[in-house]
RORODREN-834699 format. One record per residue: x, y, z of N, C-alpha, C in turn; residue in three letters. Coordinates in steps of 0.1 Angstrom, whole numbers, plus 5000, padded with zeros to 4 digits. Example, Ala and Ser with C-alpha at 12.3 -4.5 7.8 and 13.67 -1.06 7.14 Angstrom:
BEGIN
513249435078512349555078513249675078ALA512849785071513749895071512950005079SER
//
This chain:
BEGIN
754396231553753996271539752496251537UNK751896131546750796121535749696111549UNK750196151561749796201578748196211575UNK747996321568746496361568745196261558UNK745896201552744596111541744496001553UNK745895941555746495841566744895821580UNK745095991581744295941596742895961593UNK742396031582740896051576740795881573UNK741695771567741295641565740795581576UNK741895621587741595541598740795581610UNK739795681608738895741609737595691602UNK737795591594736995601585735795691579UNK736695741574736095881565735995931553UNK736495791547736895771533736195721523UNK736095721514734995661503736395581491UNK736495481487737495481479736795461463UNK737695501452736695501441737895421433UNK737795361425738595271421738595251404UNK739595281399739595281385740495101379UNK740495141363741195001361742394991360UNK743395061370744795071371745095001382UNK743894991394744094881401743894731396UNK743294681387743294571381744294491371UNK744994621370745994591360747594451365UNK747794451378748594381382747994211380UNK746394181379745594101378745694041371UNK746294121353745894081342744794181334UNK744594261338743394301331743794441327UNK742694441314743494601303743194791314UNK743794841311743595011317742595021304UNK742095101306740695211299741495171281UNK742195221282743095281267743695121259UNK744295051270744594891268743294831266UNK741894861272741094761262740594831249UNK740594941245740295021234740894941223UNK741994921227742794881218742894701216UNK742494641225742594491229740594491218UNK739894581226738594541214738694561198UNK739694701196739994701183740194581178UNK741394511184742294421176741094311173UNK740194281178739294141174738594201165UNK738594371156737794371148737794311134UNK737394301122737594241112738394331105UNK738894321093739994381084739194461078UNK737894441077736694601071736294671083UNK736294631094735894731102736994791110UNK737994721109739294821115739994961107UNK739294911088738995041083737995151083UNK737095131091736095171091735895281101UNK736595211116736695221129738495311129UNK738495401137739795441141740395381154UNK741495281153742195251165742795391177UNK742095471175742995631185741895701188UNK740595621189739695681196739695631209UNK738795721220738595651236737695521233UNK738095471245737395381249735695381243UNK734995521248733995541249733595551234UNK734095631228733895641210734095491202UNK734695451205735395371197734395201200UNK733795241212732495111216731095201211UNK731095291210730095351207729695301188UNK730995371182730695351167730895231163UNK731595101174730794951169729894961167UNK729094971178727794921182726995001171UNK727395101167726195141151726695101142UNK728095071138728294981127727394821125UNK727194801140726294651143725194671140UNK723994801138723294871139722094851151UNK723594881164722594901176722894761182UNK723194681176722994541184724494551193UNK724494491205725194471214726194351213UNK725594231212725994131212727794141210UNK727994111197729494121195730494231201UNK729794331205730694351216731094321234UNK729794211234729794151246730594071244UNK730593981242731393881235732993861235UNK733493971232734694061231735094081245UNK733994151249734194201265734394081273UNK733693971273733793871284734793801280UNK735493751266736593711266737893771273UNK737393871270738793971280738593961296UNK737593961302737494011314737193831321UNK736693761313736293631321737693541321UNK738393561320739793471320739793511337UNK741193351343741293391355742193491357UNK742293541368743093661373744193601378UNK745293721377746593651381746593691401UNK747493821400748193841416746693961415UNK745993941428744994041433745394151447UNK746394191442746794291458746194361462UNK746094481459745094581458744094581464UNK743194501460741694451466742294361479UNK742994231481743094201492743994311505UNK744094361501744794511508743894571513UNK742994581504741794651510741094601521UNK740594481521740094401526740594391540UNK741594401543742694401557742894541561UNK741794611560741494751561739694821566UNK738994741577737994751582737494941583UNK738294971584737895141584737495191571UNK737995071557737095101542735895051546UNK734795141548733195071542732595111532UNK733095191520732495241509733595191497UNK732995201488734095131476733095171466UNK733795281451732695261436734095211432UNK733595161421734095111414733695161397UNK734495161389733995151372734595071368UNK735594961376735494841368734594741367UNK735094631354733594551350734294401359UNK735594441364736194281364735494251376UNK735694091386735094041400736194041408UNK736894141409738094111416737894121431UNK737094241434736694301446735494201454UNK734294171445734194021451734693911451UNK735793891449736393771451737193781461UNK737893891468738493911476737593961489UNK736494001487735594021505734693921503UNK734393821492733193701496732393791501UNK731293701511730393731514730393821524UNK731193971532731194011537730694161525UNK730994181516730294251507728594291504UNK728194421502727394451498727494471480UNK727494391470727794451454726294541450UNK726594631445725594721442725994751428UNK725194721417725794711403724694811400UNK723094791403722094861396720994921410UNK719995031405719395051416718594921422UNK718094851414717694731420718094611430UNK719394691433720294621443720394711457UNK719994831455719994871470719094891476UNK718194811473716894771486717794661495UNK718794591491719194451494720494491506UNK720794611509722194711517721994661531UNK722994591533723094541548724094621554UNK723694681567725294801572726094721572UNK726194621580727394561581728394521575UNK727894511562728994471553729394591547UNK730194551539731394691531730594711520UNK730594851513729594841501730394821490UNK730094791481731094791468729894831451UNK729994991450729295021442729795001429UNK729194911415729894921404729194991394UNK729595131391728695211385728395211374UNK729595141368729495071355729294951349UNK728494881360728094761357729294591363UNK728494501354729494401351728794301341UNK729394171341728794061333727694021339UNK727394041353726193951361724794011347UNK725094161344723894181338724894261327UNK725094211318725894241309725094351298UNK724094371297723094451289723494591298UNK723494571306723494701318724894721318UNK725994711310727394741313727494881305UNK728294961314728395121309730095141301UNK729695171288730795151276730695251264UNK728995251260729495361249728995551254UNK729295601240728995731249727495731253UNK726595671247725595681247725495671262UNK725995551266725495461278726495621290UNK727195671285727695811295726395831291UNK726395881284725396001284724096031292UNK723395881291722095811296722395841314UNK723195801317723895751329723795911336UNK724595981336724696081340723496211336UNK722396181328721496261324721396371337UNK720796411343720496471350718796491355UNK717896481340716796461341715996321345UNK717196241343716796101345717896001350UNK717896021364719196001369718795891383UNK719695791379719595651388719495691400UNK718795591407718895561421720595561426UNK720995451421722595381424723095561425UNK723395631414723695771415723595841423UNK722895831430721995921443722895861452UNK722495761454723395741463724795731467UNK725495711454726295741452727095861455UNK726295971451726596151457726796191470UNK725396061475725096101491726796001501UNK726895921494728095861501729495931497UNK729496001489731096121483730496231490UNK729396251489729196411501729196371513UNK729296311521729496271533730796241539UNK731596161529732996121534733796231524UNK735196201525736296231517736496121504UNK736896171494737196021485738796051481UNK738995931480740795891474740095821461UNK740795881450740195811438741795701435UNK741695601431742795521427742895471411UNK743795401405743395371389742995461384UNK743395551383743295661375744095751371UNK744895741355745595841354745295971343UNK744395981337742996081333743796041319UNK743495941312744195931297743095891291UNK741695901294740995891293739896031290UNK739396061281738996191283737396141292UNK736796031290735596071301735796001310UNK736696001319737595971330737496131339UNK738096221326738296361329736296381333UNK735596321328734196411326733996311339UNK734196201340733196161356733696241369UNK734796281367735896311374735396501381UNK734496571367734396691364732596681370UNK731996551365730296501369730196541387UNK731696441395731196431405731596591415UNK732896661409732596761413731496851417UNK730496831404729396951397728596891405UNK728196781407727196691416727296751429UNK728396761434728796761450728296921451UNK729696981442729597111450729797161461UNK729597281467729897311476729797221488UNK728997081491728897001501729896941502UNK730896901487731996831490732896821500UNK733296721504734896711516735596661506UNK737396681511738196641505738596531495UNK738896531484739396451474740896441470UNK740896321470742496261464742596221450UNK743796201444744096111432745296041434UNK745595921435746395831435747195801423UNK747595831420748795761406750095841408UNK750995781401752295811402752895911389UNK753596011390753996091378753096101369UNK752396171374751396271364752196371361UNK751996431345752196501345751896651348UNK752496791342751896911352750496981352UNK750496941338749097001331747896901335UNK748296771337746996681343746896711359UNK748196781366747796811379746896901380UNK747497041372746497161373744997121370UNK744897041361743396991356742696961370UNK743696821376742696821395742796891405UNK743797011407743397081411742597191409UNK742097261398740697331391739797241396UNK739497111399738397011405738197001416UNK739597081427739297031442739796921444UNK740296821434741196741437742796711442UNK742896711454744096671456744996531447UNK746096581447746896471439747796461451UNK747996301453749096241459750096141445UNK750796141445752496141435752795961439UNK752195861439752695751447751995651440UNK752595521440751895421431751095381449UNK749995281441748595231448749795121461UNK750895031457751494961464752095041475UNK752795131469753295221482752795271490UNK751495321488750195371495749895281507UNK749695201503748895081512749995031521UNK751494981515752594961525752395071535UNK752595231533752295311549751095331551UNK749895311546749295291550748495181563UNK749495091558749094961568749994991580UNK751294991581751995021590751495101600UNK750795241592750495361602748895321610UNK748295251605746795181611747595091622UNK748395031620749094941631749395011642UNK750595091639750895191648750095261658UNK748495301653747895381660746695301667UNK746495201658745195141659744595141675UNK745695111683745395101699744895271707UNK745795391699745495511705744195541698UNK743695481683742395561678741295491687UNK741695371695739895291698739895351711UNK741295421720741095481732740695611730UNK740695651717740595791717738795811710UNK738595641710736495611702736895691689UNK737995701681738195721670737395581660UNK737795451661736895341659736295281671UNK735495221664734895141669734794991674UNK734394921692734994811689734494681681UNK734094691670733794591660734594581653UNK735294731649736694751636738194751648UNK738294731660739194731666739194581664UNK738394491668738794331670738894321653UNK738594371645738594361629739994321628UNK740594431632741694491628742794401637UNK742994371645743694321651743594121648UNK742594111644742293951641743094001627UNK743594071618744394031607745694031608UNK746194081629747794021628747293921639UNK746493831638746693721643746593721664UNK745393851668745393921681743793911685UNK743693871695742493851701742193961714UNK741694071709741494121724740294111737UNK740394161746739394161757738894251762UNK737594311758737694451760736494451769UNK736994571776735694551790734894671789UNK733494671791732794761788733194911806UNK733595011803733795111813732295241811UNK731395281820730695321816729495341802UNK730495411794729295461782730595401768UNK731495341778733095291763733695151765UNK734095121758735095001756736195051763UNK737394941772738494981770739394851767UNK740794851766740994701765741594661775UNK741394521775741494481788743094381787UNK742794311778744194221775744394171760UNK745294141756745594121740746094001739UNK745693871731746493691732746493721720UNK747893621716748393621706747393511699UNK746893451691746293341680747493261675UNK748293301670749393221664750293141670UNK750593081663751993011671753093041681UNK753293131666754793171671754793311667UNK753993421676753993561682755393611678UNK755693721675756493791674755993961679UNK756993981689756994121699758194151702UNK758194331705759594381708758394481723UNK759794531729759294601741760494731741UNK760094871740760894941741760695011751UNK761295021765760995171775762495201783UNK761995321790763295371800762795321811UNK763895301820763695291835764195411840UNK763795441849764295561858765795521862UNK766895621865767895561871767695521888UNK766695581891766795571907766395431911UNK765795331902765195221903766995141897UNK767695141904768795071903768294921906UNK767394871919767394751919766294661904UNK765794741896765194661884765794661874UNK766994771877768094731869768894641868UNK769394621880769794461884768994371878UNK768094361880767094251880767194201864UNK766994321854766494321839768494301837UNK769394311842770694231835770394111839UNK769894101852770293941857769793831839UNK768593901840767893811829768493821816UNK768993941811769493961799770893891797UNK771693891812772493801809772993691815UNK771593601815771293471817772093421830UNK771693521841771493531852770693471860UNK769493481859768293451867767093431858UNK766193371862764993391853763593421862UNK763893481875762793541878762493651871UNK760493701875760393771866760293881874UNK760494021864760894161874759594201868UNK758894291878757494361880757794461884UNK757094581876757894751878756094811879UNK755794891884755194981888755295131876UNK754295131870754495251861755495321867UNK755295441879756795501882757695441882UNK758295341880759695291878759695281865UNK759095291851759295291837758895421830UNK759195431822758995571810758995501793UNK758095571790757995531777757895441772UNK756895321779756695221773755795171760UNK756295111749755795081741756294921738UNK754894831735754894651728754694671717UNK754894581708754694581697754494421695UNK753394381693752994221692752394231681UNK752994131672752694051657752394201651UNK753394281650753494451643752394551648UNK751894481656750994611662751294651676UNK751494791677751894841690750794921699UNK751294871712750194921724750994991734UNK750895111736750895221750750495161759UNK751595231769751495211787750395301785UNK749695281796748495361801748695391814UNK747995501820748195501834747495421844UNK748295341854748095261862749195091850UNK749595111847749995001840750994941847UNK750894781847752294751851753094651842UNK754494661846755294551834756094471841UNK755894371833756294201843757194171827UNK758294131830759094101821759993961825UNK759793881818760593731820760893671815UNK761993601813761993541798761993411796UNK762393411783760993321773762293131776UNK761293021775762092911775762392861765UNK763492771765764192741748763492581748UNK762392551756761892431757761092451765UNK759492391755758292331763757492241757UNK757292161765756792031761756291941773UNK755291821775754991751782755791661793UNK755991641798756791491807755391411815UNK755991291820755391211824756291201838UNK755691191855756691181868755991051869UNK756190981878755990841891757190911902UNK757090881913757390881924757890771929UNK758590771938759090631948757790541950UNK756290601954755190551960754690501952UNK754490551939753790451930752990561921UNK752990681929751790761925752490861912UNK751690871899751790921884751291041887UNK752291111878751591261869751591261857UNK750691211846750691211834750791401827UNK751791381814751291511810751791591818UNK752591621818753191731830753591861822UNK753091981818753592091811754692171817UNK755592161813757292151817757792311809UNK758292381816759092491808760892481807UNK761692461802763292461809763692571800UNK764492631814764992781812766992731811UNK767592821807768992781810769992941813UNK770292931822771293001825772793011826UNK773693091827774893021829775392941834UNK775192891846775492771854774292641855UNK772992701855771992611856771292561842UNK770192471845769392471840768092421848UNK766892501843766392561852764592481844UNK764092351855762592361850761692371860UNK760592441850759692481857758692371854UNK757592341865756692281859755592341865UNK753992311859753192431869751792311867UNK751192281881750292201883749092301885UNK748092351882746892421887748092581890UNK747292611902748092751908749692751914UNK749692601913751392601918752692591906UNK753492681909754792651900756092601905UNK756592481900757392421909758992421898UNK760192491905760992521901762392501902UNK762592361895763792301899764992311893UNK765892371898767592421897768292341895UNK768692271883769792181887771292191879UNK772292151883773792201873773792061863UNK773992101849774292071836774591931838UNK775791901845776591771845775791641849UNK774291691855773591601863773191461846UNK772791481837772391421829773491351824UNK774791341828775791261825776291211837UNK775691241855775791171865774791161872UNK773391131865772291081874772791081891UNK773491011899773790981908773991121919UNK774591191911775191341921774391391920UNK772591391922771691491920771991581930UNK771691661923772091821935770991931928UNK769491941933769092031935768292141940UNK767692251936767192351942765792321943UNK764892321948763292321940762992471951UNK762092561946761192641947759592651942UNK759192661955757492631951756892811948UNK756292811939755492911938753592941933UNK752793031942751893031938751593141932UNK750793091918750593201909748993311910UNK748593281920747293331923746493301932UNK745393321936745093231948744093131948UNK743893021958743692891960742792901949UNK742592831947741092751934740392701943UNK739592561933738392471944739392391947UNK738792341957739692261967739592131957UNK739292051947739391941937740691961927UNK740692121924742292161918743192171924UNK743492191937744692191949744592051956UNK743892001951744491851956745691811951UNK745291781939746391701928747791831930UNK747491911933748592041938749491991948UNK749191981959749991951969749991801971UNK749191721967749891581965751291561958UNK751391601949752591641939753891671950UNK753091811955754491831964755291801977UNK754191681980754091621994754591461988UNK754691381977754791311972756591311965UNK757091501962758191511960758891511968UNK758691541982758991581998759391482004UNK758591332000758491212010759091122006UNK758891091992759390971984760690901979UNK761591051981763291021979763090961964UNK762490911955762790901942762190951935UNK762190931921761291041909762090981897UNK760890921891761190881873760591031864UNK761591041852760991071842760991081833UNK759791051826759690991812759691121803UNK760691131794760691221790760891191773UNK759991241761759591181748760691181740UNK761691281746763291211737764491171742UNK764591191759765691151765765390971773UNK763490921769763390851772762790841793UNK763690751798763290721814764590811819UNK764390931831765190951839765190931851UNK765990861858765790811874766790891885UNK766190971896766891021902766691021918UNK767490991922767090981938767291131947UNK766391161956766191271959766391331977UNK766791361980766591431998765491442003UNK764391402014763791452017763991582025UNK762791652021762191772029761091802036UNK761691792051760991822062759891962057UNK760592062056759692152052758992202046UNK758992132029758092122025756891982025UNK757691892031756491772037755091862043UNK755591932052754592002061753892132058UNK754292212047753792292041752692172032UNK752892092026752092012019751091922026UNK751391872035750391832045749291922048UNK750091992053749092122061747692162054UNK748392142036746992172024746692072023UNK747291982023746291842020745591832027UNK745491842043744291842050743091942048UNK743492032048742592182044741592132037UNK742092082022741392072012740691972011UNK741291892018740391732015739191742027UNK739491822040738791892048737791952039UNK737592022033736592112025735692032018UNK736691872010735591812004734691742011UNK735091682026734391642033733391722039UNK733491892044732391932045731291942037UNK731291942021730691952010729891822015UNK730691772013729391582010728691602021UNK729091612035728091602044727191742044UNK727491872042726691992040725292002026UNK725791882018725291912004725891991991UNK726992131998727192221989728492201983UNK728792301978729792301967730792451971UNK731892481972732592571977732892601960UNK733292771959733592781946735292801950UNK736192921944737192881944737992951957UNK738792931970739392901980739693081982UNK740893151971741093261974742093261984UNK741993231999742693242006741893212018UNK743293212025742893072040743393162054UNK742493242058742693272076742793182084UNK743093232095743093132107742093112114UNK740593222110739393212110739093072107UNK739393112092738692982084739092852086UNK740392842090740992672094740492682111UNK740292772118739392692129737592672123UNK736892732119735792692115735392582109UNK736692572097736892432090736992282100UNK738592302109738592202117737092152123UNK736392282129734992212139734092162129UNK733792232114732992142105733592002098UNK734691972099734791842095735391782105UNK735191832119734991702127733691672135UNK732791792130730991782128730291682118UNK731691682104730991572091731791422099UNK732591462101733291272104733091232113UNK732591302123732291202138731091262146UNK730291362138728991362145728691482152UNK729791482162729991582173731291672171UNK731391762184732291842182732791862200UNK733791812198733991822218735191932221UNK734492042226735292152230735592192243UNK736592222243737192242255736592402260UNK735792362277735992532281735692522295UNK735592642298735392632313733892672318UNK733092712308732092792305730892672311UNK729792692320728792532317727592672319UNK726492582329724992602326724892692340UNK723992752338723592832355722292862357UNK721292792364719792822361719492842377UNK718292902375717993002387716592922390UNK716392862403715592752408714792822422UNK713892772426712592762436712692682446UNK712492572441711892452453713192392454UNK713792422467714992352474715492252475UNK714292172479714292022479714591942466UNK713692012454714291922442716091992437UNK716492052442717692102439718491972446UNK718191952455719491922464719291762460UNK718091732457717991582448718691552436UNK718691682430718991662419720591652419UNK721291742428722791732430723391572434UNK722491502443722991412448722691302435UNK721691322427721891222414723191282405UNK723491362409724791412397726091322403UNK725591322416726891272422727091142423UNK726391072426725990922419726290882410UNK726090942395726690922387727791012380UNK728790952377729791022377729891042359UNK729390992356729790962339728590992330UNK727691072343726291132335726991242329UNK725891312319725791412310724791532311UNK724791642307723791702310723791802300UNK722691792291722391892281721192022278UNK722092112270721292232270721092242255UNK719792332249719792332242719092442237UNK719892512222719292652222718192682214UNK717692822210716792822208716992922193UNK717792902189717992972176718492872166UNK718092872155718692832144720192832141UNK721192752140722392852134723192852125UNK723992872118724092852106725892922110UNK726692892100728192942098728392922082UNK729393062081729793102070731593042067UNK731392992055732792982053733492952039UNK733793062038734493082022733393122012UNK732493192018731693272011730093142009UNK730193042017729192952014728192932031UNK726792942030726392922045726492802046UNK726792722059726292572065725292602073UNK724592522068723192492080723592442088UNK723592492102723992342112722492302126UNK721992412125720992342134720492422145UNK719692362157719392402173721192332178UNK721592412183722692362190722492302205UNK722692152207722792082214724392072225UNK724292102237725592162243725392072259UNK726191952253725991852265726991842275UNK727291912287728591862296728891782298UNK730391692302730491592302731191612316UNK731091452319731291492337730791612346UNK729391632346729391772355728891742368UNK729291912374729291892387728392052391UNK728392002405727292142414728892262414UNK728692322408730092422415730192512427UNK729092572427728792642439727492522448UNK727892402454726592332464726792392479UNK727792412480728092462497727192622496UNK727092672491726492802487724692782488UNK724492642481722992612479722892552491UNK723692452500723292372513723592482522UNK723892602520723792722530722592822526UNK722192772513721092852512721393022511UNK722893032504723193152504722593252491UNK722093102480722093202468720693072458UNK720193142448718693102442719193062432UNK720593012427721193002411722192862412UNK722092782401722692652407723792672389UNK725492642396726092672385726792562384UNK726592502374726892352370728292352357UNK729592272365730492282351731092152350UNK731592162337732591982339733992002344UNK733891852351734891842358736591872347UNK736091812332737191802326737491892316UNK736291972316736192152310735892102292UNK735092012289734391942283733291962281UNK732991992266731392042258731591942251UNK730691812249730191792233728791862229UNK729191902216728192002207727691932193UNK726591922197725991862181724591962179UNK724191942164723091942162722091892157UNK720791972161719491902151718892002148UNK718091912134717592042125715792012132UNK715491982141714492022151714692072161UNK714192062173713792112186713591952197UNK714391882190714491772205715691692203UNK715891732221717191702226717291552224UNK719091522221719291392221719191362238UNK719291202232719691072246720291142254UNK719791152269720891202280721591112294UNK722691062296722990982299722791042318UNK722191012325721890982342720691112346UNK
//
């Protein structure tokens, strides 16, 4: 019904103009209700004097000459009415929860509208206020003044008259035209019972003219003759009180809010606007020359979301999967691949977000308990603070607990908390992403290596108190846990002795656990003793010192013989360089391998290997060789 003003709002394309029918819920008089509310404080000679059934505008007019001219006592009058506090302010705070309003006139005198945007407001009462227009804020024009400058409040006809001159016509005015010729306006509080209601109404037509864009009127059961009146103005009439309005209107900004920011319908300053008022934080990543979003967290507590889509039928096995869980089956979680879903729509804290293409959906469900625990182990060793999820199924109950990247997932049947003794159960380890720094996967696989070894497990739990349970060791996860405990405590010992700092792991080749092994047995013991068959082979002249030289090899049996290179070298690992040096490449036990070859004088090259196929490899960050033993 109301589709088209609906998406001109949320477009922001709107100018809203505001009469005193929105104030009325507040406490405060309509046009015609203060006519009559100023009458009544007149005196018993001037209420004969004065007619109670004139407008507003007459009826303040011929005080103020009965006063002769002076203002005062009808100020007076006016602030007692308008300075009392205000009751329920909807309207305005409605507004306010609506970032795609950045224009607002106003001709009321009340502060309702600043009191409900504070300081995100621009108030514009007189031209002397819009030198002071910050974009950012929302504008709030009061064309008719207020108490701030109560001399300047627009009331008799005079004060029309002045106002609208043509020959002598405000700044505030101007600008005013130039912000209704640009947008569309919805006029609200206003049911024309006023006849210069009818004349501002007839002003901003004549003003605009042909530059105008569309206009609204808000009020409910007008009658037929006050319609025709706004339509002869170009005024559209909508039939609906201001509450109704704003109920679909809020709903339908909800609904779309996520297709208008993909479609740069808004903007992302009014997208995070708008979503911070159900309580939604988004992440939006800059893609070329646009925003897109990237992920949406709830702020609140306690989020409320629905998920509506189809699955294909050919995806039978995510069918399975999404009963298992619905009926408290299983609590793994099912991951679908856009082609296996249709028509996906979320709806988190009443605002809903579209599948997009490439989207995926992970569906799992939610635990009927989370809260902290405290473990100890058989060994001695504590986990303070343990974030604990417990799921329950038909037969099980099911906790998760999640250390860093690991999720550890223990299955156990119901009866166990009334027989400690018959512990019976499942654990599954899971990783949620890959390795971190090796300082976060420590306390990781201690945990699990600690669960594996220890055969017992306390836990303290903040309402069931101490639970004590004895447990099976497991071979297999012992060694899955080992295997990382070395890795990583490997890594921190490379660090201390390299100087550097590894950032986060990602993942572990078989590259990188041999590179690892040779650098942290380079940091803990100096050297590095490899096995090969590979030695030295140098091409010689003078015979004589050759054959000398073999017979001192042979003599000593437990000499050494080092080579040493001539490049710098350095190794990469896990995205970090190590410096390591001139590599020093000393044989251990070596020998002549080809001598019968040199004592026959068959060949000019002397190839030298160890007996026990033995390199120690060190380095230095110069160019001289260590100690060499014979």
């Amino acid at each position: 019904m109301f589709d088209s003003i609906f998406e001109l709002i949320r477009k922001g394309e709107v100018v809203i103009f505001c009469g005193a029918g929105t104030s009325i819920s507040a406490g405060y008089p309509s046009g015609a209700q203060l006519a009559k509310a100023i009458h009544s404080n007149f005196s018993d000679e001037e209420k004969k004097l004065i007619a109670d059934n004139l407008t507003l505008a007459e009826l303040s007019e011929q005080y103020v000459n009965l006063k002769l001219g002076k203002r005062n006592a009808l100020n007076r009058i006016l602030k007692d009415i308008f300075e009392k506090t205000p009751g329920i302010e909807g309207i305005h705070h409605q507004l306010v929860q609506i970032p795609q309003i950045k224009t607002i006139i106003t001709t009321n005198y009340d502060d309702l509208f600043e009191r409900a945007y504070g300081n995100s407001a621009n108030v514009i009462r007189s031209s002397e206020d819009v030198a002071y227009l910050d974009s950012k804020k929302v504008e709030i024009f009061k064309i008719h003044g207020d108490f701030t400058k109560i001399d300047n409040i627009l009331i008799t006809r005079s004060d029309y008259t002045r106002f609208f001159d043509s020959s002598n016509e405000e700044l505030i005015w101007t600008l005013v035209k130039e912000r209704m010729a640009t947008k569309n306006v919805l006029f609200m509080g206003y049911n024309l019972e006023d006849i210069n209601i009818e004349s501002l109404f007839r002003k901003v037509s004549d003003s605009l003219g042909s530059h105008s864009r569309e206009c609204f009127l808000l009020s409910p059961n007008l009658d037929s003759l006050k319609v025709s009146t706004l339509t002869r103005q170009g005024i559209q009439y909508i039939n609906t009180t201001a509450e109704l309005f704003f109920v679909g209107l809020v709903e339908n900004i909800k609904n779309n809010i996520t297709e208008d920011f993909k479609n740069q319908m808004v903007d992302a300053d009014t997208f995070r606007k708008v979503l911070k008022n159900y309580d939604l934080s988004p992440t939006l990543n800059a893609v070329e020359d646009k925003f897109i979003l990237g992920s949406v967290d709830p702020t609140n507590a306690n989020p409320t979301g629905e998920i509506t889509f189809n699955i294909d039928p050919k995806n039978s096995w995510a069918i399975e999967k999404l009963l298992n869980i619905f009926n408290q089956d299983d609590i793994a979680e099912v991951k679908l691949e856009q082609d296996a879903f249709l028509n996906c729509t979320l709806t988190l804290n009443g605002v809903k977000f579209h599948s997009e293409e490439g989207d995926k959906f992970v569906l799992m469900p939610a635990p009927f308990l989370s809260e902290s625990i405290d473990i100890t182990f058989g060994n001695g060793n504590e986990y303070p603070e343990m974030p604990v999820e417990v799921f329950k199924t038909k037969e099980h109950i099911i906790f998760v607990l999640k250390l860093n990247t690991l999720s550890f997932q223990i299955k156990i049947k119901p009866e166990i908390f009334s027989d400690p003794s018959g512990l019976n159960f499942k654990l599954s380890v899971r990783r949620d992403s890959g390795y971190k720094k090796a300082g976060e996967e420590i306390p990781s696989y201690s945990f699990l290596f600690d669960f594996a070894t220890t055969g017992k497990i306390d836990i303290f739990h903040p309402g069931f108190g101490k639970l004590s349970y004895g447990m099976m060791l497991t071979e297999t996860l012992e060694k899955e846990a080992e295997k990382h405990l070395f890795y990583f405590k490997a890594i921190k010992s490379v660090e201390k002795y390299f100087g550097v700092r590894f950032g986060e792991i990602k993942k572990i080749t078989q590259d990188d656990y041999n590179v690892l092994l040779n650098m942290y047995t380079l940091a803990t013991e100096g050297e590095i003793i490899n096995v090969s068959k590979e030695g030295f082979a140098f091409s010689y002249t003078d015979y004589q010192k050759v054959l000398l030289f073999i017979e001192q090899l042979k003599s000593k049996k437990d000499s050494n013989l080092c080579n040493q290179s001539d490049t710098f070298e350095s190794v990469g690992l896990h995205g970090v360089k190590l410096a390591l040096g001139y590599r020093n490449t000393q044989l251990l036990q070596p020998y002549v391998e080809n001598e019968q070859d040199i004592l026959d004088q068959k060949t000019n090259t002397i190839l030298i290997k160890s007996r026990s196929n033995s390199q120690r490899i060190t380095f230095n960050k110069d160019k001289t060789l260590p100690d060499q033993t014979g």
